[in-house]
N, C-alpha and C positions, 0 to 999 in steps of 0.2 A: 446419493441423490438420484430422482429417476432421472435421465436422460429422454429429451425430446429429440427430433429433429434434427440434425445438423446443415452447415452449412459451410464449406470450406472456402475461403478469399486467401485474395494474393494481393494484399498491399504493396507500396515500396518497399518496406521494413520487414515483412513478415507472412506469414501465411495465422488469417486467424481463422479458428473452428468456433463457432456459437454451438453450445449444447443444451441452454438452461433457457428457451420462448425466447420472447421481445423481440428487437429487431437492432438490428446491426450497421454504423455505416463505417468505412473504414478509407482513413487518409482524410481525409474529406478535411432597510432596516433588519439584523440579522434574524434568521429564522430560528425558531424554537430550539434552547440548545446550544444556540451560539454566542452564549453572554463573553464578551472580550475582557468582562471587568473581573476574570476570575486567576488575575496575579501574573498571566504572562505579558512579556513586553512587546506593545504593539507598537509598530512604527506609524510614521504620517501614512503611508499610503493603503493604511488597515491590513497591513501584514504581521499577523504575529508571532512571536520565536519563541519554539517550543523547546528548544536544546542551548542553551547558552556556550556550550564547547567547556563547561568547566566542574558543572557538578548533574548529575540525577537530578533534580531538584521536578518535581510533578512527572515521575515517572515512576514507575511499579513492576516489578517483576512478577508475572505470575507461577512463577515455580524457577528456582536456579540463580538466584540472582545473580550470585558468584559469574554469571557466562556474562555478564554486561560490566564493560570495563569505560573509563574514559583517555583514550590516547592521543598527541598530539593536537589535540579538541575533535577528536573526532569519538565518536559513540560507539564502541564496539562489540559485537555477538560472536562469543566460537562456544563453542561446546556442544552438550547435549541439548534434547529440546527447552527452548524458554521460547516466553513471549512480555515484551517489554512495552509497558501501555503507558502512554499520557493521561493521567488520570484528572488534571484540573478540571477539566470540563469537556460535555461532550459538543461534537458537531453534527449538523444537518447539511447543508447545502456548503460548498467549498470549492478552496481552491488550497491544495497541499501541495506542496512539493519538498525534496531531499537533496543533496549530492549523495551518491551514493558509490560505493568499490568494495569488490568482492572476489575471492582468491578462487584460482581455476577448481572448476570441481563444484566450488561454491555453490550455496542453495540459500535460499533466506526471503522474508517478504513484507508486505507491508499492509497490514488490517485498516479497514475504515469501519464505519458504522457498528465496530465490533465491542466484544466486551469480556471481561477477564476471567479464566477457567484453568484449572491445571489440567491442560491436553489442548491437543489441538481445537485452536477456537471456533465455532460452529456459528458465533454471532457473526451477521456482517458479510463484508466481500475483502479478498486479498487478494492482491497484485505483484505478480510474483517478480522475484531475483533470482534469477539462476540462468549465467550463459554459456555455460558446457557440464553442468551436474547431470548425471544421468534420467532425472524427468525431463522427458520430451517437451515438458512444459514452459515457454521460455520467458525470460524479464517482459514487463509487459499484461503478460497474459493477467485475464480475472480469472483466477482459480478455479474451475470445473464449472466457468460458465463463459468466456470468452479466453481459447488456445491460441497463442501464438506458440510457432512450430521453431522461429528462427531469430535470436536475439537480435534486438538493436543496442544492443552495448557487445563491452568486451572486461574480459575479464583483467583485474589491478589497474584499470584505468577509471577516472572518475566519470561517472554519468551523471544527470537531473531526469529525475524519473517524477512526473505530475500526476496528480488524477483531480479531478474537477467532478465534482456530484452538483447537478441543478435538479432538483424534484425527481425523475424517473429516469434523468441521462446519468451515463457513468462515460468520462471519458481522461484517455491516457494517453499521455506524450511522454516519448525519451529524448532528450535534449532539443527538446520545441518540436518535434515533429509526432505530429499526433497517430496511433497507433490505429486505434480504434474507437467509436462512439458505437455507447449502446443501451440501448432504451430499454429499461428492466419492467417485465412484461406485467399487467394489473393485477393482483387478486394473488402473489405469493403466501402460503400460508407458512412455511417454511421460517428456517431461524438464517438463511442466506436469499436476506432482502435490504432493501435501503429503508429506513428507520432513522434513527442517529444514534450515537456510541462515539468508541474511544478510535483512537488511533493505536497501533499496535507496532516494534518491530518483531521479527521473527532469529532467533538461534537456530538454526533447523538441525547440527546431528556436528559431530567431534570433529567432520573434516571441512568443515565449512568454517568462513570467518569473513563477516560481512563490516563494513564501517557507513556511518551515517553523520553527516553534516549538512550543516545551513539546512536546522530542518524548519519552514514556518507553512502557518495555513493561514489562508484570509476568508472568514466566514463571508458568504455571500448571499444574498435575501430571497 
């Protein structure tokens, strides 16, 4: 991806780098796409739950399915590369969030607007897991367009990791405190832009091994 511009901040949480336009702020009826009526269980307050803690059930491996296990209801990735997609329906404007715990070393992430490939997915934007794996790149960050340098999690201990898509804003909070807001700039012709798509997790490589609970999204208009 060509690299624009950077911009290095110092939030409470983290230091982020913007490298991909738009603009950055930090700390600080459903739309096309977002049909609720496509099987999963939505609660009163339009939140819907995409992982039940007991089977697969609208989920898809795109290569390895074998790395995707379900353990004490929790959803789990280790292995070599996979990517694990909520395939019932896609979303546009949102509100996602996870519990999320991942073992030292660990690396792993979470795709939105994306959509299913064997390899690394090129659809969409991901937000990464990883709080001492060797990419500089840390939980939080949007993948090779907004760097967080220093996690706000930790590692085997549980987080809530959010992202919230409204039209052209992306933004991300780990455990209600928001990382970064960032306004994804007009006229990307690129396949890493906001559109709508699936949700994704990531297995990222044999020494990683990520778990994923209370995972639901609430479409938003």
């Amino acid at each position: 991806m060509r690299k624009m511009a950077c911009w290095v901040l110092c939030p409470t949480l983290a230091a982020a780098l913007l490298t991909a336009g738009g603009s950055l702020v930090v700390n600080g009826r459903a739309a096309d796409g977002n049909d609720s009526s496509a099987g999963a269980r939505v609660a009163d307050d339009g939140w819907i739950v995409l992982f039940d803690g007991k089977s697969l059930d609208g989920w898809e491996a795109s290569e390895r399915p074998e790395n995707w296990t379900i353990e004490d209801g929790c959803l789990c990735g280790s292995g070599s590369r996979s990517h694990l997609f909520y395939m019932k329906q896609e979303f546009q404007n949102f509100e996602f969030k996870t519990d999320v715990m991942i073992n030292k070393g660990g690396n792993s992430g979470i795709f939105f607007h994306s959509r299913p490939e064997a390899d690394w997915p090129k659809q969409g934007y991901e937000s990464q897991v990883n709080n001492t794996h060797g990419d500089p790149v840390k939980t939080g960050s949007l993948y090779n367009t907004v760097k967080v340098f220093k996690s706000a999690a930790k590692d085997d201990t549980w987080w809530t990791q959010t992202i919230i898509v409204k039209d052209k804003q992306i933004s991300v909070k780990v455990n209600d405190e928001t990382i970064f807001e960032f306004d994804a700039p007009e006229g990307v012709t690129g396949p890493r832009k906001l559109s709508k798509g699936y949700f994704a997790f990531q297995a990222h490589d044999p020494g990683s091994k990520v778990r994923y609970r209370n995972v639901m999204v609430k479409p938003l208009p």
